[in-house]
N, C-alpha and C positions, 0 to 999 in steps of 0.2 A: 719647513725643511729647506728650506731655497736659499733662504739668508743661511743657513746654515752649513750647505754646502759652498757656496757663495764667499763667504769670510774662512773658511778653513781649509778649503780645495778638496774634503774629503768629499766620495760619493756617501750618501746613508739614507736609510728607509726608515720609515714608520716604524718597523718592529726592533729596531737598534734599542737598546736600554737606554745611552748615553744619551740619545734622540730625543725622548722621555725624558731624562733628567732634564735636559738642556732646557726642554719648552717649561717642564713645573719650575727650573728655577729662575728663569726669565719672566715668569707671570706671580714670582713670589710665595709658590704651594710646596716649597721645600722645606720641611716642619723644622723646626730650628734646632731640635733634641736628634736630628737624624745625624749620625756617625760614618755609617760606609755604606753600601750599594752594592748588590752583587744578584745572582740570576736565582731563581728558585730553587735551579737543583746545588749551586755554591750552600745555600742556604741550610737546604735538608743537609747536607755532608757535616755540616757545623754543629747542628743541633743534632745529630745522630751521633758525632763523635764527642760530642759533650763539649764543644767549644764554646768561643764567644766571638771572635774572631775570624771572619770567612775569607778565607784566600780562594787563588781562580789558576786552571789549567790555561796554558793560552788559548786552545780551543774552544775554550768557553769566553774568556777575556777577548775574544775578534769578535764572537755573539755581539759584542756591545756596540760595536763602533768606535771607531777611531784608534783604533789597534793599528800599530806598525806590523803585519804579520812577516816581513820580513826577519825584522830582529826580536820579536817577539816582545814588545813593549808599547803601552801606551802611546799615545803621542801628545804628548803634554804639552805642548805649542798649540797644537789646535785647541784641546781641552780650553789652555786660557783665554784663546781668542774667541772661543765661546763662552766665554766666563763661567768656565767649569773647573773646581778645584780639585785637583788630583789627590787630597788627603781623605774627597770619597771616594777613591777607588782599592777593592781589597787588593793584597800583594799578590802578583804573579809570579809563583813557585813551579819547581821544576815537575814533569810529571812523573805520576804516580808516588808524590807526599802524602804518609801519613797527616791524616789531620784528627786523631783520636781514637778512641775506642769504643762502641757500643754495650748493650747488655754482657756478661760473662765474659768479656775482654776482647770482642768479635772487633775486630782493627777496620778501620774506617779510611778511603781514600778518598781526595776530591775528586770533584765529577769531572767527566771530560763531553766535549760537544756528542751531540744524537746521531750526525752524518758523519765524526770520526768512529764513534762506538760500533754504528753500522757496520762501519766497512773493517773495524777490528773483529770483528766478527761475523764475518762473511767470507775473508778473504784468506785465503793461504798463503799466496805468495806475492805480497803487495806488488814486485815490481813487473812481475810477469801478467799479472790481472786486471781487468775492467772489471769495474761494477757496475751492474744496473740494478736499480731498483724501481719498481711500477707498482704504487699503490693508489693512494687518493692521486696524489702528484706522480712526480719522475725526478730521477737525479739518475747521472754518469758520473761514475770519479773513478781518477784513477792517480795514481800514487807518484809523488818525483821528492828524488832527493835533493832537490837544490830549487830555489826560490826563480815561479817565475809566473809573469803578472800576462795573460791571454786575455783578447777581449771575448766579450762573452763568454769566459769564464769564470767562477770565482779561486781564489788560491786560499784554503785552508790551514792552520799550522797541524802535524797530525803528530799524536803522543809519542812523544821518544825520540823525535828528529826528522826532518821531512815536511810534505805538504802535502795534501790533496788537491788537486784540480776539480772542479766540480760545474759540471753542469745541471741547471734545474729548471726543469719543465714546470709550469703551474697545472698543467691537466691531468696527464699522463692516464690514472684509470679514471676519473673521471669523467673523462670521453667518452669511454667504453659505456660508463652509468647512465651518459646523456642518449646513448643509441638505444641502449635496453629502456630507459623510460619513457623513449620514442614511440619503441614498439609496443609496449606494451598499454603506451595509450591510445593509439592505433585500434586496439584489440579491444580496451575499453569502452571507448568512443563508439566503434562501428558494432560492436558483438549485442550481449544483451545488459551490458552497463555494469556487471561483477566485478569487482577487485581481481586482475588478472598475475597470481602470484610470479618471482622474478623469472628474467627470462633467460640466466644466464646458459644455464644449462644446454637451453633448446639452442640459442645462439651458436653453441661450441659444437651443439651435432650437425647445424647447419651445413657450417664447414665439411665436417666429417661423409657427408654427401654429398657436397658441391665445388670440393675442389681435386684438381687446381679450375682458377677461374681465367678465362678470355675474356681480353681487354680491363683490366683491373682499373677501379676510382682511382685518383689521386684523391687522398683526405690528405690536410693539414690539420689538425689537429688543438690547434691552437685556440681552440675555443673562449678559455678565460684571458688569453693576454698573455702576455711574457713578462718576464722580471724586467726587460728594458722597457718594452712595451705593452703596458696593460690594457691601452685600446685596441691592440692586435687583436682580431678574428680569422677563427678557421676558414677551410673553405672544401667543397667534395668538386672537383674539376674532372674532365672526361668523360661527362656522363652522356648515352648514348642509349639508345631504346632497347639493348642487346643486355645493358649492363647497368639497368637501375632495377637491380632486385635485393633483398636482405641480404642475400651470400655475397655480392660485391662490396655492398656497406657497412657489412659485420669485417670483411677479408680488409677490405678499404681502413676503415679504422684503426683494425691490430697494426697494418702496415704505418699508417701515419704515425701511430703511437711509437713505432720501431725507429720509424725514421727521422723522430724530433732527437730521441738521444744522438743518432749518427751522425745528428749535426754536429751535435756537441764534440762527439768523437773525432772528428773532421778536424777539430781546432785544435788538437793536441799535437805539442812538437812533435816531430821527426821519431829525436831520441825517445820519448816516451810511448809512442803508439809502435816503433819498429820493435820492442824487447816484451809486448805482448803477446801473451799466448793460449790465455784462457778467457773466458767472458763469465761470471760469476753473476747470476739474476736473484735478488730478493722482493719484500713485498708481494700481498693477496695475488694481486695481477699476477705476475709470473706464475706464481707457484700451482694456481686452479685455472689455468688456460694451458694447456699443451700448443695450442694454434698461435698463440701468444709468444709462448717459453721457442718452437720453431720457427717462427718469423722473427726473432731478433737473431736466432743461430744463424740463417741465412742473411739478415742484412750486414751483418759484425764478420761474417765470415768462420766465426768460432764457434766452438764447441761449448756450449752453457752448462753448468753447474750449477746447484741447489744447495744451499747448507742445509745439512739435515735437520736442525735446530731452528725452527720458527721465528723465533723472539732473536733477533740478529745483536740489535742494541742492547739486549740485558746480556747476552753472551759477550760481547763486546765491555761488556762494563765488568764481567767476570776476568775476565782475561788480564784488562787493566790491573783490578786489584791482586789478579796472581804475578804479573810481573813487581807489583809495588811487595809483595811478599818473599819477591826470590825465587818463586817455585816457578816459572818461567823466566828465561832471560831477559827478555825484552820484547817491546811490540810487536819488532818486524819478523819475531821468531815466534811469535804467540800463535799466528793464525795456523803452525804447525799439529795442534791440538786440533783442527776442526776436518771433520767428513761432510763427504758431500752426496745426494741421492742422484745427482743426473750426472750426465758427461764422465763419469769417469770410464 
C-alpha cells in the first residue's frame, strides 16, 4: 500500500476495494473476461433488480478508495497513476436510483454505505443530533452540510446532499468483552475449573451497588490500536490500593469507552457541535447497559435517545427506498418517521 499511497497522494487501507484491485492487477490476477467492479451489496441491488449493469451511491463509491468525496467522483488521475482503468469502475448515480424491479414488480434501489444507513436511521434530526454507536467497535458522526476534511476524522458523502463526519473507535464494546473474559477467567482459574457463564449481567449490578465510585481509574480503552495507529495500547492509570476493585474497572471502562467517542466529538467544528441538541446512542452496548447509555449522557452533556427499532441500518435502508418512491421527501426529512424509547 505504500507505493500506493506514495504515487497518488491518497491515504488507503487494506479494506479499500480499489486497493484490491490495484494489487491483483499489478500482479496480473485481473481475469481478462472481468467487465466492472463494484461492492457486494452494488451487486445484490443488480441481481435483485434484474440488471446487468451495477451502478454505485457515492457512499458506497468512497467504500473503495480514491473517491473525490468532495465532488462526489472518482479520481481518475490517481486511478491512472495506479494504472487503474476507470472503464472498471460502475457509474455513480444520484441517490435513491431506481435500479429495477424484483418478484411481482417490488422496485429495487441501489445500496447506500452501512454507517450512512445507520445514522438514516437512527437519527431524527440530522443537524441537531450526534450519533453514537457501541457495538463490537464505536463510531461518532454527526452530520454537515458542506464539505470539510478534520483530522482524525473521516468525511462521508451522506444520501441526498451533505456529509458525515465520523469518528471510529476499533474497540468500543470489545473492551467491555476483554473485562468480562477477564473476570470470568479469574473465576475459572481460581474456582473449581467449570465454565463460568457470561458475566455481563453481574457486571451492570456491580455498579448498581457501588456507585458513585471515589477516586475513579483512568482506562484508555484503546486496546486494539486506532485507525491511525494500530500499535496504539490501552492503558488503566490511577490505580491505588483504595480503587483496584471490579467496580472501579467495570465504572473505569464504561468511562474510557465514553471518552474515546468525546474525543472524536472534541474535533468537530464550532459550527457543527454548537446547533447540537440531542445525543442519539445505538448498537448491543448502549442499548443493554443503562450504566453505559448514563455515562455517555453525562460525558456529552445530552440527553440520549434510543431508536425504538433495533436493526438501525435495515431501517435506514427502508427509509432510502421510501424517499426513492416519493412517499417520504427526502433523507434529511426521513428520519421524521422514527420514535425513540429514552430521552424523550
Amino acid at each position: 500500500m505504500d507505493w500506493l499511497e506514495r504515487e497518488t497522494g491518497h491515504s488507503v487501507a487494506a479494506g479499500f476495494g480499489l486497493v484490491t484491485h490495484a494489487v491483483l492487477a499489478r500482479q496480473g490476477n485481473v481475469p481478462d473476461q472481468a467487465s466492472t467492479l463494484c461492492t457486494i451489496a452494488d451487486y445484490a441491488a443488480m441481481r435483485m433488480g434484474g440488471g446487468r449493469v451495477p451502478v454505485m451511491d457515492p457512499s458506497m463509491a468512497a467504500s473503495l478508495g480514491f473517491f473525490d468525496v468532495e465532488h462526489g467522483r472518482f479520481d481518475k488521475d490517481a486511478l491512472s497513476i495506479a494504472g487503474l482503468h476507470d472503464r472498471m469502475l460502475p457509474r455513480v448515480v444520484s441517490t435513491a436510483t431506481r435500479v429495477g424491479a424484483a418478484d411481482r414488480g417490488i422496485p429495487v434501489f441501489h445500496a447506500i454505505g452501512d454507517n450512512q444507513a445507520s445514522f438514516l436511521g437512527s437519527v431524527r434530526d440530522p443537524e441537531q443530533s450526534l450519533l453514537i454507536n457501541i457495538g463490537t467497535g464505536a463510531q461518532m458522526t454527526a452530520y454537515t452540510g458542506r464539505y470539510c476534511a478534520i483530522e482524525g476524522l473521516e468525511t462521508r458523502p451522506y444520501p441526498g446532499g451533505g456529509f458525515l463526519l465520523v469518528g471510529a473507535s476499533l474497540s468500543g464494546g470489545k473492551s467491555y468483552a476483554m473485562l468480562e473474559t477477564f473476570f470470568r477467567s479469574v473465576l475459572e482459574w481460581f474456582g473449581d475449573g467449570r465454565d463460568v457463564p457470561p458475566l455481563y449481567g453481574k457486571m451492570e449490578e456491580l455498579l448498581d451497588r457501588f456507585r458513585p465510585l471515589a477516586r475513579p481509574l483512568q482506562v484508555s480503552t484503546r486496546f486494539y490500536g486506532t485507525r491511525t495507529d494500530p500499535e496504539q495500547t490501552g492503558s488503566i492509570r490511577g490505580i491505588g490500593p483504595d480503587n483496584f476493585t471490579p467496580a472501579h474497572l467495570v465504572s473505569g471502562f464504561l468511562e474510557g469507552m465514553a471518552d474515546e467517542l468525546f474525543d472524536f466529538c472534541k474535533r468537530l467544528p464550532d459550527a457543527v457541535r454548537g446547533r447540537i441538541e440531542r445525543l442519539v446512542g445505538s448498537g448491543n452496548a448502549i442499548r443493554h447497559n443503562r450504566h453505559l447509555r448514563r455515562i455517555c449522557e453525562e460525558r456529552f452533556g445530552l440527553p440520549l435517545s434510543v431508536p425504538r427499532i433495533a436493526e438501525e441500518a435495515s431501517v435506514g435502508a427502508a427509509l432510502h427506498a421510501a424517499v426513492g418512491l416519493g412517499i417520504v421527501k427526502d433523507h434529511r426529512s426521513a428520519g421524521r418517521c422514527l420514535t425513540y424509547d429514552c430521552g424523550e
